[in-house]
KEFI-996793 format. One line per 3 residues: number of its first residue (from 1); for each residue x, y, z of N, C-alpha, C. Coordinates in Angstrom, 3 decimals, always signed. Example, Ala and Ser with C-alpha at 12.3 -4.5 7.8 and 13.67 -1.06 7.14 Angstrom:
2
1> +13.190 -5.690 +7.800 +12.300 -4.500 +7.800 +13.200 -3.300 +7.800; +12.850 -2.250 +7.080 +13.670 -1.060 +7.140 +12.900 +0.030 +7.870
This chain:
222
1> +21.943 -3.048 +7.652 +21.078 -3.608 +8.692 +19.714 -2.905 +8.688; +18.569 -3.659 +8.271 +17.511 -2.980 +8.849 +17.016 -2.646 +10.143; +16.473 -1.714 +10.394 +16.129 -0.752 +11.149 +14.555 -0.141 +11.216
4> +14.134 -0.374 +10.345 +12.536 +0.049 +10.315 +11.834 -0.325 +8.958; +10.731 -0.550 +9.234 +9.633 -1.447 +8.391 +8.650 -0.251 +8.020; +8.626 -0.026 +6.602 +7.180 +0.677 +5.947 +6.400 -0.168 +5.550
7> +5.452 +0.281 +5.682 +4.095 -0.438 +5.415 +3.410 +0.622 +4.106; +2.696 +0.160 +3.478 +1.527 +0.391 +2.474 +0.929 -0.566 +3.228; -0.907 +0.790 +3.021 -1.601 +0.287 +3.683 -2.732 -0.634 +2.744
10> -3.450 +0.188 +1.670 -4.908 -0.326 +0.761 -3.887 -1.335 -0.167; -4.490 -2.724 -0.108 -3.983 -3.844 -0.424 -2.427 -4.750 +0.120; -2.010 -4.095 +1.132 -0.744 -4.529 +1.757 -1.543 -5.126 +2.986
13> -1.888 -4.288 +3.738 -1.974 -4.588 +5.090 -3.916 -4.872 +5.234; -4.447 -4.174 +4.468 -6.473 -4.699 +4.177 -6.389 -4.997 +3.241; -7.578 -6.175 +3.267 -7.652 -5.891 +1.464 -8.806 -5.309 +1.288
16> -8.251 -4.565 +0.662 -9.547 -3.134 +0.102 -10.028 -2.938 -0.694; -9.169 -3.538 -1.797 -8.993 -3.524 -3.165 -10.302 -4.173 -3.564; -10.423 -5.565 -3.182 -11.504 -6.209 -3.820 -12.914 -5.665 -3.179
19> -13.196 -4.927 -1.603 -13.988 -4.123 -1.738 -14.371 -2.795 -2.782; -12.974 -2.440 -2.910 -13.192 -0.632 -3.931 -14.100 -1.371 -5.306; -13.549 -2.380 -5.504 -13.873 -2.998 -7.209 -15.128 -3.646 -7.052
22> -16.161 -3.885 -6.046 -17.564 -3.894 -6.112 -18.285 -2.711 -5.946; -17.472 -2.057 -5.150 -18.632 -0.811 -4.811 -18.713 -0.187 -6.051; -17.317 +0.360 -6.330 -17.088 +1.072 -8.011 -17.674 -0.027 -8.931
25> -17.986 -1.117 -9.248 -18.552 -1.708 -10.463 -20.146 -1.649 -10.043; -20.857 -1.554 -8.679 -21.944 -1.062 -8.760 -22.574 +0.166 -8.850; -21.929 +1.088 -8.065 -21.766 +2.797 -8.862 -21.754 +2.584 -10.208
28> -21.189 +2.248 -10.800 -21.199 +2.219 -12.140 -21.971 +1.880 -13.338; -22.545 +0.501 -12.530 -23.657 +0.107 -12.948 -25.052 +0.961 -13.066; -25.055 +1.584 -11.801 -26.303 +2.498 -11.657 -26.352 +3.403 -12.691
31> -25.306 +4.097 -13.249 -24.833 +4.826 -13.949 -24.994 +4.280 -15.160; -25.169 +3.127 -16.162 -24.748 +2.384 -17.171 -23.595 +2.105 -17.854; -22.801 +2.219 -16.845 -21.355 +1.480 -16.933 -21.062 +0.575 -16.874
34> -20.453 -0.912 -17.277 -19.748 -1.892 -17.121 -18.474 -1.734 -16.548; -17.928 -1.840 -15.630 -16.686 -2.258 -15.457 -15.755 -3.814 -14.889; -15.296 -4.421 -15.460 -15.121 -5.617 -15.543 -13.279 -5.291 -14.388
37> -13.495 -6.920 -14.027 -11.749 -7.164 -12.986 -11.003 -6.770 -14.065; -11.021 -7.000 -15.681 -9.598 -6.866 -15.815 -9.664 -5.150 -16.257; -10.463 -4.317 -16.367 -10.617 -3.129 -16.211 -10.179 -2.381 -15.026
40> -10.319 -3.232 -13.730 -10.437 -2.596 -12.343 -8.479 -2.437 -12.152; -8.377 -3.554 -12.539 -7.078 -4.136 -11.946 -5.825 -3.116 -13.704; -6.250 -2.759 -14.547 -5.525 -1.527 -14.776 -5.889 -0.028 -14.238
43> -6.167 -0.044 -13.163 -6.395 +1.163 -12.464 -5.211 +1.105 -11.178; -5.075 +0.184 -10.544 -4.639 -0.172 -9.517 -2.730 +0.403 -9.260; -2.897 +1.639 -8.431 -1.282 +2.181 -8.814 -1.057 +3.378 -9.452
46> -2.014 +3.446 -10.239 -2.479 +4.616 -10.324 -2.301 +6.079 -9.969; -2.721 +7.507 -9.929 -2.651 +8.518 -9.780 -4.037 +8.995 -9.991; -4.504 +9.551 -9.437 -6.552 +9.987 -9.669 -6.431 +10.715 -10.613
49> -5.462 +11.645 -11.016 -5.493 +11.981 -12.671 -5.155 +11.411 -13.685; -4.945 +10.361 -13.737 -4.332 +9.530 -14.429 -5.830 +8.725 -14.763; -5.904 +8.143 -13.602 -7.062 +7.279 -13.088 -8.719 +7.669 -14.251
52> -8.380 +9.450 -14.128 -9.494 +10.286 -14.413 -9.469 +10.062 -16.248; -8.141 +10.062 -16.806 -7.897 +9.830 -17.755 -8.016 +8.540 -18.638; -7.981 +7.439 -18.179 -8.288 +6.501 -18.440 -9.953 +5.749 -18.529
55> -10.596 +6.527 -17.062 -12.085 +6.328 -17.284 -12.483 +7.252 -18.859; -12.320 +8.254 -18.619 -12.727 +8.870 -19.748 -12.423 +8.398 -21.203; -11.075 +7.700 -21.433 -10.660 +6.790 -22.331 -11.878 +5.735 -22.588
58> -12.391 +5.454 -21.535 -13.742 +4.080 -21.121 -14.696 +4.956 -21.992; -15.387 +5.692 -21.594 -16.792 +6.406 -21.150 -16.977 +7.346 -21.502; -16.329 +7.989 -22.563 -15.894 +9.171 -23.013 -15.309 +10.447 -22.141
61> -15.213 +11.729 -22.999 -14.614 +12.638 -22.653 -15.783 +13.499 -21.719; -16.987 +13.387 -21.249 -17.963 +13.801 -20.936 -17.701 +13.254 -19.424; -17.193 +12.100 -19.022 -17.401 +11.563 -18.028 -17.001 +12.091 -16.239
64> -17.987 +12.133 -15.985 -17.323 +12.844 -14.828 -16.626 +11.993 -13.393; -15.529 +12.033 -13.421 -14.876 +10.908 -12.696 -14.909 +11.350 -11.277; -14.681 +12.994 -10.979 -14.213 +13.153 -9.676 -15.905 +12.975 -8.971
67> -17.523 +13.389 -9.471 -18.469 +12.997 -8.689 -18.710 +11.491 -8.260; -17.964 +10.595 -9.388 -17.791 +9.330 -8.983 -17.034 +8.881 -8.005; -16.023 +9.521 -8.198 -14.687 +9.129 -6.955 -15.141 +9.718 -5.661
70> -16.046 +11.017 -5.422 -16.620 +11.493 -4.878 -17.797 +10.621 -3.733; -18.847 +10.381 -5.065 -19.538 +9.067 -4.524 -18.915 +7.755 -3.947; -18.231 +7.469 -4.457 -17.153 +6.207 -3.574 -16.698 +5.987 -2.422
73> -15.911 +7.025 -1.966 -15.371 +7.413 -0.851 -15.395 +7.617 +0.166; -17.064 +7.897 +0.606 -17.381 +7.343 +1.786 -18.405 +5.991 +2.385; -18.799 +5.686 +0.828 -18.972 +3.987 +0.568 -17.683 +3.426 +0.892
76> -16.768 +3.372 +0.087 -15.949 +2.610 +0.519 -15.272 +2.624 +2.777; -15.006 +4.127 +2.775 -14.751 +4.252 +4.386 -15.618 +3.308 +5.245; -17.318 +3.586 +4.977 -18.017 +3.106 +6.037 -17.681 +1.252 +5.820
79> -17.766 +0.908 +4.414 -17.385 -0.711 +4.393 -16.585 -0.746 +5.355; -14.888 -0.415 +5.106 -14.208 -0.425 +5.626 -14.238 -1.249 +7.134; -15.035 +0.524 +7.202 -14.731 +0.576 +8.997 -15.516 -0.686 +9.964
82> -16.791 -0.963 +9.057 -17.191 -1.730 +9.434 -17.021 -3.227 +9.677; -16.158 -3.551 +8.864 -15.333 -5.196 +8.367 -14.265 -4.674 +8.024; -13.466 -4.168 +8.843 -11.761 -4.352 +8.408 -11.251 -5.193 +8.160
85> -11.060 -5.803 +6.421 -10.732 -7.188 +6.101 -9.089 -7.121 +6.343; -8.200 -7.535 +7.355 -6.983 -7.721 +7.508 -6.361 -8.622 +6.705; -4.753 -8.690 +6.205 -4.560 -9.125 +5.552 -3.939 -10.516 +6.558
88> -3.710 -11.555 +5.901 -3.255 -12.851 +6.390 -1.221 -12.536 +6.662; -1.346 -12.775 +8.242 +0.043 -12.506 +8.547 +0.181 -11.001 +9.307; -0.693 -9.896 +9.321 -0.329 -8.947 +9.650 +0.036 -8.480 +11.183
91> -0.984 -8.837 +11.894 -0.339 -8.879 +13.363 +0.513 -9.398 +13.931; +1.107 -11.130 +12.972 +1.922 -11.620 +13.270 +3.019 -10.990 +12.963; +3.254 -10.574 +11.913 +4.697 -9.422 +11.802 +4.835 -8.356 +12.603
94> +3.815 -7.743 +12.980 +3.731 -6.376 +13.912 +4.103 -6.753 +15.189; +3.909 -7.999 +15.874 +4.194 -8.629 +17.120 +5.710 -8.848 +16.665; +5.959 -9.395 +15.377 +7.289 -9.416 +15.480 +8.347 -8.443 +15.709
97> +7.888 -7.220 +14.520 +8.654 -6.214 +14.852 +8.468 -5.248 +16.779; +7.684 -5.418 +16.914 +7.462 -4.998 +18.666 +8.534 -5.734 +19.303; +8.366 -6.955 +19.629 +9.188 -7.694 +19.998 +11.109 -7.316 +19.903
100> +11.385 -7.732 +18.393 +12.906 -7.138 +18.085 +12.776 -6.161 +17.487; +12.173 -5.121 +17.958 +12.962 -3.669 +18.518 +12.660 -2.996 +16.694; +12.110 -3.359 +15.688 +11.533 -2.658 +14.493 +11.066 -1.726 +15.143
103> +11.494 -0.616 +14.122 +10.800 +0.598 +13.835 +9.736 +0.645 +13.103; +8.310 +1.132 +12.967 +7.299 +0.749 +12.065 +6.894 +2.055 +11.561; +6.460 +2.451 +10.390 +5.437 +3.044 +9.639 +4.559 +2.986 +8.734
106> +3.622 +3.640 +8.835 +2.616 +3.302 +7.387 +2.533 +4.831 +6.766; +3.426 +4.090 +5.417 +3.373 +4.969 +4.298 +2.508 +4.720 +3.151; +1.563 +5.629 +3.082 +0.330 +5.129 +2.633 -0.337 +6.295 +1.546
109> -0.724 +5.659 +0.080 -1.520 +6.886 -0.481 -2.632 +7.677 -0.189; -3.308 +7.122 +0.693 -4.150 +7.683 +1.409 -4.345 +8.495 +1.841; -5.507 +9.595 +2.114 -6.068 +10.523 +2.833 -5.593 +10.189 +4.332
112> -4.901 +11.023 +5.153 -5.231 +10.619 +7.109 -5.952 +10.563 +7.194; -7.348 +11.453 +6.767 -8.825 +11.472 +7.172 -9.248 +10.159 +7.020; -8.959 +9.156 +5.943 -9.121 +7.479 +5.324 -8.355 +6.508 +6.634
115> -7.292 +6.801 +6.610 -6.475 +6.310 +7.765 -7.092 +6.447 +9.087; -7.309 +7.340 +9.704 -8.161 +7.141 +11.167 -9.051 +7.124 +11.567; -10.027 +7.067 +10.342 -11.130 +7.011 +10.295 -11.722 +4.962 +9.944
118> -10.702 +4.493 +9.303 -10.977 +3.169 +9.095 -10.188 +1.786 +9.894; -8.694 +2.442 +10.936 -8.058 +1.701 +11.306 -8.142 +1.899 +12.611; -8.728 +1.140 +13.704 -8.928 +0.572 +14.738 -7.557 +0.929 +16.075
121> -7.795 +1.506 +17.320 -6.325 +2.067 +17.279 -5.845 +0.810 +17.799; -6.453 -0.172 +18.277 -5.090 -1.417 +18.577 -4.135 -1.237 +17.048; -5.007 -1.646 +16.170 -3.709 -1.392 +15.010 -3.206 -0.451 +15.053
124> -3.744 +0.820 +15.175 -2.400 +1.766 +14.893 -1.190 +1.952 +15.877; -1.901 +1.224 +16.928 -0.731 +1.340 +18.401 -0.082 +0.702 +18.074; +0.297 -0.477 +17.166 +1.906 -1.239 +16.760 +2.696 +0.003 +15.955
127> +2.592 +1.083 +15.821 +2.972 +1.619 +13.990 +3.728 +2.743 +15.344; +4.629 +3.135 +14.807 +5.949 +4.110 +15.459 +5.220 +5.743 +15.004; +4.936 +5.625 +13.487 +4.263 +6.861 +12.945 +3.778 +6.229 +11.394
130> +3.101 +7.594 +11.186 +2.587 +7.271 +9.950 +2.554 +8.519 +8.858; +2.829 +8.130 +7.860 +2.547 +9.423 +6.870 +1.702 +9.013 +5.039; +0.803 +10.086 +5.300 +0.051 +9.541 +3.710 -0.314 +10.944 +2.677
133> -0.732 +10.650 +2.193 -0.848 +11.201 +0.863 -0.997 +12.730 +1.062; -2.069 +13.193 +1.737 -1.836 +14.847 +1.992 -0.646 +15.143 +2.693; +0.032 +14.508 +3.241 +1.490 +15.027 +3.683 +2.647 +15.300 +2.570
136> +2.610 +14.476 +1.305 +3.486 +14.752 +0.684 +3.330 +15.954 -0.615; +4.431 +16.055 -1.474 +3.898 +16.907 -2.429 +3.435 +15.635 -3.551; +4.481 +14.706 -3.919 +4.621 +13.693 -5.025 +3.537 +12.737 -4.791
139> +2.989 +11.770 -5.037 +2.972 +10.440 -4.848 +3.563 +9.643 -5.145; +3.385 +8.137 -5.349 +4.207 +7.286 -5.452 +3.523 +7.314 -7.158; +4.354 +7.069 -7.634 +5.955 +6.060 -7.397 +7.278 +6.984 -7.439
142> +6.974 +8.317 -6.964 +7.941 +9.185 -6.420 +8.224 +8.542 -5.114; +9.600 +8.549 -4.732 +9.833 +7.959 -3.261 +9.596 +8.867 -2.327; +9.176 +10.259 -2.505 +9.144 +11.140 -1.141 +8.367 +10.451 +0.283
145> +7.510 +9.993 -0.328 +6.436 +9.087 +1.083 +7.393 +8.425 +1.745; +7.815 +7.652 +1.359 +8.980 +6.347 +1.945 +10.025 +7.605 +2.608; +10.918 +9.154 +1.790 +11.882 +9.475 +2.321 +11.142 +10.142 +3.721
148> +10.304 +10.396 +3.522 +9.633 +11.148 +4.722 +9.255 +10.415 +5.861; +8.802 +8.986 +5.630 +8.622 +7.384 +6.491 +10.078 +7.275 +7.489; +10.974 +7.627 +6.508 +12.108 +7.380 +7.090 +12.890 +8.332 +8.211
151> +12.468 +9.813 +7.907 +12.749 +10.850 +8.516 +11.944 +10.703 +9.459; +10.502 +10.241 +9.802 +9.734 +10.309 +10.773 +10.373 +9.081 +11.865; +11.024 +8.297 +11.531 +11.370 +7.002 +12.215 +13.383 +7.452 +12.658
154> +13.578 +8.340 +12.130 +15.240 +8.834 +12.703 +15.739 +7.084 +11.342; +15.630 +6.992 +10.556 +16.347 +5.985 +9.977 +16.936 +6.814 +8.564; +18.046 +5.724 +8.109 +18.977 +6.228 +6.464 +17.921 +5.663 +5.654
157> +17.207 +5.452 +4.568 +16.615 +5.025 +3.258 +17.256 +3.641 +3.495; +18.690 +3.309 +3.877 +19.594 +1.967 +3.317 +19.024 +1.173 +4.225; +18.754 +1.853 +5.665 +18.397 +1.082 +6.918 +16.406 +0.809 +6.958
160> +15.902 +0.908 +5.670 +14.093 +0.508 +5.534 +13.968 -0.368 +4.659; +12.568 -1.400 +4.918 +12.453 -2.210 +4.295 +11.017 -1.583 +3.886; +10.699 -1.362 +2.845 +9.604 -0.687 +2.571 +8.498 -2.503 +1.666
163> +7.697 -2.782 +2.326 +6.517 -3.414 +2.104 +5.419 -3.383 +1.284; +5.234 -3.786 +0.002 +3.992 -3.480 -1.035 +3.488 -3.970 -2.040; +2.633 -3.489 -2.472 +1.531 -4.658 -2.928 +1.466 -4.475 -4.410
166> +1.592 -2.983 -5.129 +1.279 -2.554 -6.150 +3.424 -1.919 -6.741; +2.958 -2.148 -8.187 +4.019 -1.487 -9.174 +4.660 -0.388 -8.827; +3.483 +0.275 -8.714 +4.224 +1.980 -8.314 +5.074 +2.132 -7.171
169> +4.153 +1.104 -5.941 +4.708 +1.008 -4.974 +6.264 +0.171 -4.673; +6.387 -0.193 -5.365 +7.544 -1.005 -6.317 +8.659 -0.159 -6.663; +8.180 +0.934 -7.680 +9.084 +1.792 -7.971 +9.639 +2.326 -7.351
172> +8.266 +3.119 -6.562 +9.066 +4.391 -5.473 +9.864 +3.824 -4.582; +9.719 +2.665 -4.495 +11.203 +1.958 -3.284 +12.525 +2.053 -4.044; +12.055 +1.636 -4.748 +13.105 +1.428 -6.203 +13.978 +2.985 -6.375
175> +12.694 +3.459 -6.733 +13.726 +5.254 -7.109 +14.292 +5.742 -5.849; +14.083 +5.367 -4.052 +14.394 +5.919 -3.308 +15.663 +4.674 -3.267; +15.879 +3.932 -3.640 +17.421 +2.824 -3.253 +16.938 +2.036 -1.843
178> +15.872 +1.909 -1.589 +15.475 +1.673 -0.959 +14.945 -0.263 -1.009; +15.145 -0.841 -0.197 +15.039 -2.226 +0.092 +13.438 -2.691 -0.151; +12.567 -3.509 -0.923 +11.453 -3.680 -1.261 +11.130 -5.097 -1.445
181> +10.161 -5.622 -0.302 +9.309 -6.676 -0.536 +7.740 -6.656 -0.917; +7.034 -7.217 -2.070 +6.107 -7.058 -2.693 +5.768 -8.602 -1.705; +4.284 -8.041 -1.909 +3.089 -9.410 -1.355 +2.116 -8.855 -2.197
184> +1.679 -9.531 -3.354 +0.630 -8.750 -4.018 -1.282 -9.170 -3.868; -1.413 -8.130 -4.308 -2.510 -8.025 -4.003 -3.656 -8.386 -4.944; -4.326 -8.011 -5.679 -5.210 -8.547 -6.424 -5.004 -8.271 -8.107
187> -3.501 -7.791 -8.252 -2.477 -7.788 -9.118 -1.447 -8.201 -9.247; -0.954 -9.144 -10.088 +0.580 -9.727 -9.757 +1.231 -8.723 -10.547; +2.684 -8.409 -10.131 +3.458 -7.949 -10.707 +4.188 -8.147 -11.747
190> +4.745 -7.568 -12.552 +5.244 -8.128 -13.537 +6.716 -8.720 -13.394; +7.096 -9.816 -14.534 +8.199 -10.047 -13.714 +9.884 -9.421 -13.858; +9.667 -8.467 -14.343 +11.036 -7.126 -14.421 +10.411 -6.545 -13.148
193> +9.409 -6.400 -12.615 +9.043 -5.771 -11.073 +9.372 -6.607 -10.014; +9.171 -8.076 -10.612 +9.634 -9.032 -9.098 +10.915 -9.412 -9.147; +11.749 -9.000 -10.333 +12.815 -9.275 -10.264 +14.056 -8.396 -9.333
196> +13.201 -7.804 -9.267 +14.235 -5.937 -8.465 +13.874 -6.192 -7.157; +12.747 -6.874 -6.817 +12.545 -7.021 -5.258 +13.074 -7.611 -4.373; +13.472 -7.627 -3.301 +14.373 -8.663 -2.563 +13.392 -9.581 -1.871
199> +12.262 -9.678 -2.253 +11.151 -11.592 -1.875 +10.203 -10.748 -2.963; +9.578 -11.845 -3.616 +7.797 -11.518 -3.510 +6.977 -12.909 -3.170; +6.460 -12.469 -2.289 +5.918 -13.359 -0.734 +4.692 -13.475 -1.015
202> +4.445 -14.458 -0.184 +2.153 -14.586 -0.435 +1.402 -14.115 +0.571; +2.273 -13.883 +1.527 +1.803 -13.344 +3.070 +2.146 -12.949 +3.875; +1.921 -11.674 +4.548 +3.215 -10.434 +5.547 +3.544 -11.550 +6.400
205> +3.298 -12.748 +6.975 +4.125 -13.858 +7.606 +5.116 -14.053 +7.534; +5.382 -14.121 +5.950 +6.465 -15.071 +5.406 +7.547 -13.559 +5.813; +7.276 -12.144 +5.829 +8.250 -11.473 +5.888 +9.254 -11.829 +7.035
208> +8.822 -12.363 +8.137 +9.123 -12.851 +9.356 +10.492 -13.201 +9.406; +10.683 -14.547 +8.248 +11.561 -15.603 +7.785 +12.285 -14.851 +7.471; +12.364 -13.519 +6.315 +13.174 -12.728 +5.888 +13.971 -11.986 +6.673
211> +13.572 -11.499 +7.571 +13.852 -10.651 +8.804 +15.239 -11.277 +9.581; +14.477 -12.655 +9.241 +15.303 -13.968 +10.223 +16.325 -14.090 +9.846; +16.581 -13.916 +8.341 +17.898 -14.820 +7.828 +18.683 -13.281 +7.273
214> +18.107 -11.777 +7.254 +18.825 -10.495 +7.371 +19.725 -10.542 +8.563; +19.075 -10.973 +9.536 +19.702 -10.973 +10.816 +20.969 -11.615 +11.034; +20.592 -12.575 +10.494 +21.359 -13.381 +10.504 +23.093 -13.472 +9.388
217> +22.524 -12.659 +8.537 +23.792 -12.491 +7.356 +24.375 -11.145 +7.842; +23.794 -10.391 +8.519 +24.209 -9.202 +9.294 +25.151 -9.725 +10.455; +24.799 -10.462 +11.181 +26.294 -11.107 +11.960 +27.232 -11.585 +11.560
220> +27.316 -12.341 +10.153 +28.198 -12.753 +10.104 +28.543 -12.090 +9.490; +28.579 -10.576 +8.709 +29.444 -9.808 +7.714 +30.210 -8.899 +8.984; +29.249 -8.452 +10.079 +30.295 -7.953 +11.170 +30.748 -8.915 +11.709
């Protein structure tokens, strides 16, 4: 029986994504860089050392990624904060889970400093708790975020439905045994990734329906 809902936040619940991939392709530009969507979108899931490794793969071994990522970062925040592009469906699920009694978190790669600095507190007042990226040791697609989501909410791993947009985020549900619906984002998944998922949906709406008919197969097995 579920019991509590994780959230991923950059491309689950905003879409951010297609903001990060203008600001970074005009940074870049200034710079004499090209970076093209299907460039952007193998970044996506990522690890910033990883991330760091791959630009340099681009742009050579000279390239300095972290003054870039540097420069980004509070371009991207102030966008953000300013046009919080929400995703289609999201309050409607959050009203849902309020309503029947969900537990909520946002488990998120993110900085907190990124997190409360860009999310509005009506939104954060639906969310039970939250935990992101400086809280853990791992990232994803290590499941610690999600086991720690779960410890913050008093729930088992068996009793979360962990919510997400990206591969990694995929996994780490995956490596924690953990229950996983993908809604993707400005990457489709592959399909050995959508095959392990229990929906992949077009809109946190449709999670609603899912919720509906858990409920429902949960009565009749007790």
């Amino acid at each position: 029986m579920i019991k509590g809902i994780l959230f991923d936040m950059d491309g689950l619940m905003i879409d951010s994504e297609v903001v990060t991939f203008h600001l970074l392709q005009k940074i870049l530009k200034e710079k004499g860089y090209i970076l093209t969507r299907d460039m952007y979108l193998n970044l996506l899931g990522k690890t910033k050392k990883t991330c760091e490794s791959i630009f340099k793969e681009w742009y050579g071994k000279d390239f300095d990624y972290w003054t870039m990522s540097n420069q980004l970062a509070p371009l991207l925040n102030e966008s953000l904060r300013e046009n919080l592009p929400i995703k289609e469906g999201l309050f409607d699920l959050l009203e849902y889970c309020k309503k029947q009694g969900y537990s909520t978190c946002i488990a998120t790669s993110s900085l907190r400093s990124k997190l409360e600095y860009i999310l509005p507190k009506k939104l954060l007042s639906y969310f039970d708790a939250t935990i992101c990226a400086d809280e853990v040791n791992n990232g994803k697609p290590n499941p610690e975020v999600f086991f720690k989501a779960c410890q913050k909410l008093n729930i088992l791993p068996q009793e979360a439905l962990v919510l997400e947009d990206s591969e990694a985020g995929i996994e780490a549900s995956l490596a924690g045994n953990i229950r996983v619906i993908c809604i993707p984002d400005m990457k489709e998944a592959s399909d050995a990734h959508k095959a392990k998922c229990e929906k992949y949906l077009s809109n946190l709406k449709e999670v609603i329906f899912y919720l509906e008919q858990e409920k429902k197969d949960c009565k009749k097995r007790c």
